[in-house]
C-alpha positions in Angstrom: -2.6 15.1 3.7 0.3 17.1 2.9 0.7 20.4 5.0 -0.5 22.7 1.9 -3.5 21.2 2.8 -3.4 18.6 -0.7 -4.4 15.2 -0.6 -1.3 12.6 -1.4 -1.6 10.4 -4.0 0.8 7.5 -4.8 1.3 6.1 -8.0 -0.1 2.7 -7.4 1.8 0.8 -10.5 5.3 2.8 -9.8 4.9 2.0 -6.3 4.3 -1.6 -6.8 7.1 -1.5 -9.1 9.4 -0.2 -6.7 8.1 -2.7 -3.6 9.3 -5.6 -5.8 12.8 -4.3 -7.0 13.6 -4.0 -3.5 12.3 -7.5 -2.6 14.8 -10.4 -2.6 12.8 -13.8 -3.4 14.9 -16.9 -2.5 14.1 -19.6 -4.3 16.0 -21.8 -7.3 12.6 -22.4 -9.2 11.4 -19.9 -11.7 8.2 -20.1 -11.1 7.9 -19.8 -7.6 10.0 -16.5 -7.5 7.5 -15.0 -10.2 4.6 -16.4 -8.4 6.1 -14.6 -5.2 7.0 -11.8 -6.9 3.5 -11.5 -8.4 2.3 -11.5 -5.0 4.2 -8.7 -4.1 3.0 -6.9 -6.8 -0.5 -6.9 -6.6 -0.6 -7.0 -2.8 1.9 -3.4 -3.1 -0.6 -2.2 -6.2 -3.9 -3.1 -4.3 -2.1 -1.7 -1.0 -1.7 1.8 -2.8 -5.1 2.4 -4.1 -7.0 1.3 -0.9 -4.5 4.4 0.6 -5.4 6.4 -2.6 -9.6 5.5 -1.6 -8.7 6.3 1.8 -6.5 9.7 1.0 -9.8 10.7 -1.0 -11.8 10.9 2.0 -11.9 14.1 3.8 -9.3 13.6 6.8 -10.2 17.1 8.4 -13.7 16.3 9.6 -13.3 13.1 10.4 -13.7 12.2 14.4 -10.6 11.2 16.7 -12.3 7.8 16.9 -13.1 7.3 12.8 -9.1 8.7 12.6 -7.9 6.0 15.2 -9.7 3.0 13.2 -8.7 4.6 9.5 -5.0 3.7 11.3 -5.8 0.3 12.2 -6.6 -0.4 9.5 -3.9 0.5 7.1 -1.6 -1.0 10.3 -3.2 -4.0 9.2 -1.5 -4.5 5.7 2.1 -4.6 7.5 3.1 -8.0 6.1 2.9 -9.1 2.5 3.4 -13.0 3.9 
């Protein structure tokens, strides 16, 4: 939550969009740099509205405990490999 008190939202598509122009796949074949690069995409996409779905919820009555595994959680999608 922002400190106006407004839920963030991230643009899930211009977010994915950015994730893979900053991603440098290695590879010589064609395909496997758009198959990695579709990865990347989706995985950032998906990423953004699972923080969207979380975001939604309400953050300000939510337990230290149910706060702590909300964090875990998003900790968890770290690594796109």
């Amino acid at each position: 939550m922002d400190p106006q008190g407004k839920k963030m939202k991230i643009d899930a598509e211009k977010f994915a969009y950015a994730v893979i122009s900053s991603q440098n796949v290695e590879s010589d074949l064609p395909e496997e740099i758009a198959k990695n690069k579709l990865t990347i995409f989706l995985t950032s996409y998906w990423l953004a509205e699972r923080f969207n779905q979380l975001e939604a919820q309400s953050f300000e009555n939510m337990e230290r405990k149910d706060y702590e595994d909300l964090l875990l959680k998003l900790s968890r999608f770290r690594s796109f490999r």
